[in-house]
C-alpha positions as CSV (number, residue, x, y, z in Angstrom):
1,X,-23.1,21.5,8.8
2,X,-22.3,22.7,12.2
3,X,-19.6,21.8,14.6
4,X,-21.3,19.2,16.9
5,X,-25.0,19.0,14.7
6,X,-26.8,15.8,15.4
7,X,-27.8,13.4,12.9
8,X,-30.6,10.4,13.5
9,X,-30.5,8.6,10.2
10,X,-33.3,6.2,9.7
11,X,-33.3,3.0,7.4
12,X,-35.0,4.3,4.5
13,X,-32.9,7.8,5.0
14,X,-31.1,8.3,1.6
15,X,-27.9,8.9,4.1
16,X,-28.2,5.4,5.6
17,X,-25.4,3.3,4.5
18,X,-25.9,0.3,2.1
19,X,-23.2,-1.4,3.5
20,X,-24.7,-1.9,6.6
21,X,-27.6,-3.6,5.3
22,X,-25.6,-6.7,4.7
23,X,-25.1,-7.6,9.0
24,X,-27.6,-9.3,11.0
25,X,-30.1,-7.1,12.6
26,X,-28.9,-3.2,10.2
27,X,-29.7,-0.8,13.6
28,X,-33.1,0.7,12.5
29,X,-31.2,4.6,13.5
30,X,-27.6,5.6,13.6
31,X,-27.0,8.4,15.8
32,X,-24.5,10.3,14.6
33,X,-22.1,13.0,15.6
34,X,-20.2,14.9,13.0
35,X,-19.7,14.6,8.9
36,X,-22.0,11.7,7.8
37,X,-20.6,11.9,4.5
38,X,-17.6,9.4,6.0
39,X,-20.5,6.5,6.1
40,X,-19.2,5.2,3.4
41,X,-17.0,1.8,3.3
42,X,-13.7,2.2,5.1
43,X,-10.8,0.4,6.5
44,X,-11.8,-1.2,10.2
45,X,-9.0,-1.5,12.4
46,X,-9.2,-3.5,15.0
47,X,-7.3,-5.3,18.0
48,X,-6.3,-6.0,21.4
49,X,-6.6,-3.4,24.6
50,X,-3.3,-4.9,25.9
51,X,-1.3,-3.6,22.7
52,X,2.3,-4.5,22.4
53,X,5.2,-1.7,20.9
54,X,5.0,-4.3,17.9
55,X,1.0,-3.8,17.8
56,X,1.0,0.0,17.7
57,X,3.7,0.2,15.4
58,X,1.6,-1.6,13.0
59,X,-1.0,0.2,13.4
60,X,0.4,3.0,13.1
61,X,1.9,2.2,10.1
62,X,-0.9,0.3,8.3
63,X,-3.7,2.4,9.3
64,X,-1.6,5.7,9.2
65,X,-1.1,4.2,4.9
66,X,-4.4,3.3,4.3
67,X,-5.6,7.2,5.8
68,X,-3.0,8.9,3.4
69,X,-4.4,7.1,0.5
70,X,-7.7,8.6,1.1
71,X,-9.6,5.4,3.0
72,X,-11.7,6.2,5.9
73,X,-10.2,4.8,9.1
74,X,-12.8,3.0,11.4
75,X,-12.8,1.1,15.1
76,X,-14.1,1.3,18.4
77,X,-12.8,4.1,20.3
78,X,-11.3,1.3,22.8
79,X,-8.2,1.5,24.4
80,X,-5.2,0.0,22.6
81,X,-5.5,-0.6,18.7
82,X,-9.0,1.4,18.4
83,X,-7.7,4.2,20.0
84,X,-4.2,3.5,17.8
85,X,-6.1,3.2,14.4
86,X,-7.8,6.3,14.9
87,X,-4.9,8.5,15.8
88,X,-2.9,7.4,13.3
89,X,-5.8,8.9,10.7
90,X,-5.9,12.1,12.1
91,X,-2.2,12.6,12.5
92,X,-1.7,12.0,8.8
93,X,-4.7,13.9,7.9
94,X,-6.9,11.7,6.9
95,X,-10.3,10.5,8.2
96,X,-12.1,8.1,11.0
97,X,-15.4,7.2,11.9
98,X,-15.7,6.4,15.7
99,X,-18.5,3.2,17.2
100,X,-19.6,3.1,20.3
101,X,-20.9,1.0,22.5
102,X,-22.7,4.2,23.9
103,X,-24.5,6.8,23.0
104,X,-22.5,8.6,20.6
105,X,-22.9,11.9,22.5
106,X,-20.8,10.3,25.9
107,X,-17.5,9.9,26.6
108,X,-16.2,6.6,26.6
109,X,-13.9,5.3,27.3
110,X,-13.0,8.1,29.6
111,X,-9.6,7.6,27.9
112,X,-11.0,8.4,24.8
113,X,-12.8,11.7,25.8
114,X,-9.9,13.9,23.9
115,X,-10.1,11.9,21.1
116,X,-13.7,12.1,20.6
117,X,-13.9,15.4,21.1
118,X,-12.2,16.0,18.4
119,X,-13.0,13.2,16.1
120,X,-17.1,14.9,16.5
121,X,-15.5,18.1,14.8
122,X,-13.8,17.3,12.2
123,X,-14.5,13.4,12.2
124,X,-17.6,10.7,12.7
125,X,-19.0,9.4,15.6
126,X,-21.5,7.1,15.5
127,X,-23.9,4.3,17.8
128,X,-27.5,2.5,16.9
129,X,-28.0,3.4,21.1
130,X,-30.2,7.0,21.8
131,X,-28.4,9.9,22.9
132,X,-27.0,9.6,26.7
133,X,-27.3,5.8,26.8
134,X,-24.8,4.0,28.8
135,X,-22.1,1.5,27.9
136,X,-23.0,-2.5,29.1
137,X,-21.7,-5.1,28.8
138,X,-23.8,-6.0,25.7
139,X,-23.7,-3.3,23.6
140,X,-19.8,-3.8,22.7
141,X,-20.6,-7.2,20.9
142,X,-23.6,-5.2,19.3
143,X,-21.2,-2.5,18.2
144,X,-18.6,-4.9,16.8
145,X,-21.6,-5.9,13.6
146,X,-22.1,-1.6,13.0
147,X,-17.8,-1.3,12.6
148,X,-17.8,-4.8,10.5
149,X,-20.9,-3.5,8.5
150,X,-19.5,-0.4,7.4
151,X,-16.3,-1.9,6.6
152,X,-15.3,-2.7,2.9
153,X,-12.6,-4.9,4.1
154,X,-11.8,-5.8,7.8
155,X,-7.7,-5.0,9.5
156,X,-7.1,-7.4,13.1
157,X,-3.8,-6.1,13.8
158,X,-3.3,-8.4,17.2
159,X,-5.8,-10.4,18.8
160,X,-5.4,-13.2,21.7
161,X,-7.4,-16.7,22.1
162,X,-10.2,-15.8,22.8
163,X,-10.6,-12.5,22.4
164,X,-13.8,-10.4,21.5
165,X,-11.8,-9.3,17.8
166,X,-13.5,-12.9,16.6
167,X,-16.6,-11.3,17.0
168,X,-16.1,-8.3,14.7
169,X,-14.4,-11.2,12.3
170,X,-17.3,-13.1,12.1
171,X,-19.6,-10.0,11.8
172,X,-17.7,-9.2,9.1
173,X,-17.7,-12.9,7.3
174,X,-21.6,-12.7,7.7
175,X,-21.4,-9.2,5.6
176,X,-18.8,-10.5,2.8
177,X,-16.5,-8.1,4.2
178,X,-13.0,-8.9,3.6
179,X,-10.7,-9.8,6.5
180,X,-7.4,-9.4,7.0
181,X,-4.7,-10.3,9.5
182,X,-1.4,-9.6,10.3
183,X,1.3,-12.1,11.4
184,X,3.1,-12.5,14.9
185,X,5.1,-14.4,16.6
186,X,4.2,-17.8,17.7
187,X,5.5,-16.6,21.0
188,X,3.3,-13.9,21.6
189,X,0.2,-14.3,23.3
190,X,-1.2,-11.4,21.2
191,X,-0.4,-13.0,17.9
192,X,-2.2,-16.5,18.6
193,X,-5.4,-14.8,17.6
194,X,-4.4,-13.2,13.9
195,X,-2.1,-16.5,13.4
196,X,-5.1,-17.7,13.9
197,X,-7.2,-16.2,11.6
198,X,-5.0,-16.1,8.8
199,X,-4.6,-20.1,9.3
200,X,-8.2,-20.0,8.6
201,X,-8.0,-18.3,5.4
202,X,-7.6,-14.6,6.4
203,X,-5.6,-12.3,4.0
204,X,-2.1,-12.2,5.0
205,X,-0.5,-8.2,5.6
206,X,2.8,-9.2,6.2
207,X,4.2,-5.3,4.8
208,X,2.3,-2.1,3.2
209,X,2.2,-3.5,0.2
210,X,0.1,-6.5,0.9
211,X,-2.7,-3.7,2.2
212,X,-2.5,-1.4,-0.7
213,X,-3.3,-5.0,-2.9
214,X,-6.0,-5.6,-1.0
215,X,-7.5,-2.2,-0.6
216,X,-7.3,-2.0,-4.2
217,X,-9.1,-5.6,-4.0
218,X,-11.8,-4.0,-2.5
219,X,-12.8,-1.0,-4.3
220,X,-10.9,1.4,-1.8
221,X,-8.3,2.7,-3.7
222,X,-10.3,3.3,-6.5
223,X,-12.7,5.4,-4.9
224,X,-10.2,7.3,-2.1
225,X,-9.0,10.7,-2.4
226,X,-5.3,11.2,-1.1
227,X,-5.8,13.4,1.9
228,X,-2.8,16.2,2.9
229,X,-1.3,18.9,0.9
230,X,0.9,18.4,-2.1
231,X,1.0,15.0,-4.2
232,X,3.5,13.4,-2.2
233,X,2.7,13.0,1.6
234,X,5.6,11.7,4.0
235,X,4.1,9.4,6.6
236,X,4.1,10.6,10.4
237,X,7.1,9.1,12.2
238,X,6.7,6.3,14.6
239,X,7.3,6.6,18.2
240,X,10.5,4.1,17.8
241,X,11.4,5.9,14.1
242,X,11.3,9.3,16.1
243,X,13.9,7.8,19.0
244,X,16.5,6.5,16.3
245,X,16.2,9.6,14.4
246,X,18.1,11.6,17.8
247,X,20.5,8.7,18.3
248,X,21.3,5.0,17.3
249,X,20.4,2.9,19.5
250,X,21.2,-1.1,20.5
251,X,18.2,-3.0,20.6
252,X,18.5,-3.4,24.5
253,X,18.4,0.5,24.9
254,X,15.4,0.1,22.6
255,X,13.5,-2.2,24.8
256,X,14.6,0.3,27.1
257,X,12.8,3.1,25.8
258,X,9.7,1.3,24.4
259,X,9.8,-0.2,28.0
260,X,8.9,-3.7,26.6
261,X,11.0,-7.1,26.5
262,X,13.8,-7.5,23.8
263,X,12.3,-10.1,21.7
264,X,9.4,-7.9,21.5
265,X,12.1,-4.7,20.2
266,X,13.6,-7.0,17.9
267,X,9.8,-7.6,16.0
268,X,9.4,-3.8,16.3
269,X,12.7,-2.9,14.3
270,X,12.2,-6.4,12.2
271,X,9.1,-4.4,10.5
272,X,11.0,-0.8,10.4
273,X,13.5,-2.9,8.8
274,X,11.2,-4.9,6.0
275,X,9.6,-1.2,5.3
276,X,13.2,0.8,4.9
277,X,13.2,3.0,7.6
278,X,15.3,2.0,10.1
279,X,18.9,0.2,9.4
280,X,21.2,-1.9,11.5
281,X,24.8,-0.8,11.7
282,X,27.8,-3.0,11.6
283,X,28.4,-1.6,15.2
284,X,25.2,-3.6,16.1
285,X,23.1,-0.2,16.8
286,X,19.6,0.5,15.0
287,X,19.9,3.8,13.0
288,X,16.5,5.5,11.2
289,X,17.1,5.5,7.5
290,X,15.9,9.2,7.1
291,X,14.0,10.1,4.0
292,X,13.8,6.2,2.4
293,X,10.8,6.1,5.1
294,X,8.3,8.3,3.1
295,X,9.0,6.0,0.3
């Protein structure tokens, strides 16, 4: 396959992807940019635009995880967790599929245009919409069924009330794709919407291992490769992880740095903490843990 070879894939094409026969309306063509062999079933990520230090953390951490293990990363291309998710696959190595609300072959978000360059080379980019068509308003809510469809199981990392995340959520009950939340505080405007979900029966990732159990719930881990060199792959540092590792810090210099509000720091270190990667000394500064983070 060539660098940037197209790829219309029909229903009835033996490269169409079962999964997606499962949503409302399966798009009668994917359009596709890249290595189709990553439409298979994956991990969606998905979130808010207005992310929060504690929402790209966990990202970074949960999808960065899932990618390592071999599970195809896939979300939206949006700014904020979509844009997180997918980053976090290709830092580590590992995978991501890319839907648009676009025409696969466009730019967009304009934020985005680095990313997708690269994610068509080495990656998956994908949209039901012909070549060259524009985004509307309509086509994101259409887009949100494809990224629930080809998802074994279904990641909202931060999500306000309302917010357009319930609509991939319900695309993805509709399929019998598995969805999963993960907890905030009941302070945070962003955490109202997975609180939210998981009150209403959504799986509960409170720490890594809750995703690997349900990954492994789903068929993912059975059928992942690990992706890297060597058997064991250290995770990518996290922006905060990287800060402590140069110099303790007290959680007011690290609301500092993150430029974010202290209670907001102190749910940022909370899940370095849970993890083992970041300590607090009995000087009251926040020091990385070194190698127990690759654990």
């Amino acid at each position: 396959m060539t660098a940037l070879e197209r790829h219309e894939i029909a229903l009835g094409d033996p490269r169409y992807p079962q999964q997606l026969l499962r949503v409302e309306r399966p798009p009668a063509v994917l359009y596709c940019i890249g290595d189709t062999s990553l439409l298979a079933p994956g991990l969606a990520v998905v979130g808010s635009r207005r992310q929060t230090p504690y929402g790209r953390e966990c990202t970074a951490l949960l999808a960065g995880r899932a990618a390592r293990s071999g599970v195809v990363i896939i979300s939206g291309a949006a700014v904020g967790c979509d844009q997180s998710a997918h980053r976090a696959a290709i830092d580590c190595g590992g995978r991501t599929v890319a839907v648009l609300g676009c025409g696969a072959d466009l730019d967009y978000p304009p934020s985005a245009r680095a990313l997708l360059r690269t994610m068509r080379r080495g990656h998956l980019v994908v949209s039901e919409l012909p070549w060259g068509a524009p985004p509307a308003r309509w086509t994101f809510p259409e887009r949100n069924r494809i990224i629930a469809g080809l998802a074994a199981a279904l990641l909202v990392v931060e999500a306000s009330l309302p917010s357009g995340t319930f609509s991939t959520a319900d695309h993805a009950l509709h399929a019998g794709t598995e969805v999963l939340a993960v907890p905030g505080s009941i302070l945070s405007p962003l955490s109202r919407g997975t609180n939210r979900l998981i009150r209403d029966g959504a799986g509960v990732i409170a720490e890594e291992a809750d995703l690997d159990l349900a990954l492994s719930r789903c068929g993912l881990l059975e059928t992942a490769q690990p992706r890297g060199h060597g058997h064991e792959i250290p995770r990518a540092l996290s922006p905060l992880e990287t800060i402590l590792a140069a110099s303790p810090l007290t959680v007011d210099e690290v609301a500092a740095e993150l430029a974010c509000s202290v209670p907001d720091a102190l749910k940022t270190l909370a899940l370095l903490e849970l993890q083992g990667s970041v300590r607090r000394s009995a000087d009251g500064r926040y020091r990385y843990a070194g190698g127990e983070a690759g654990r």
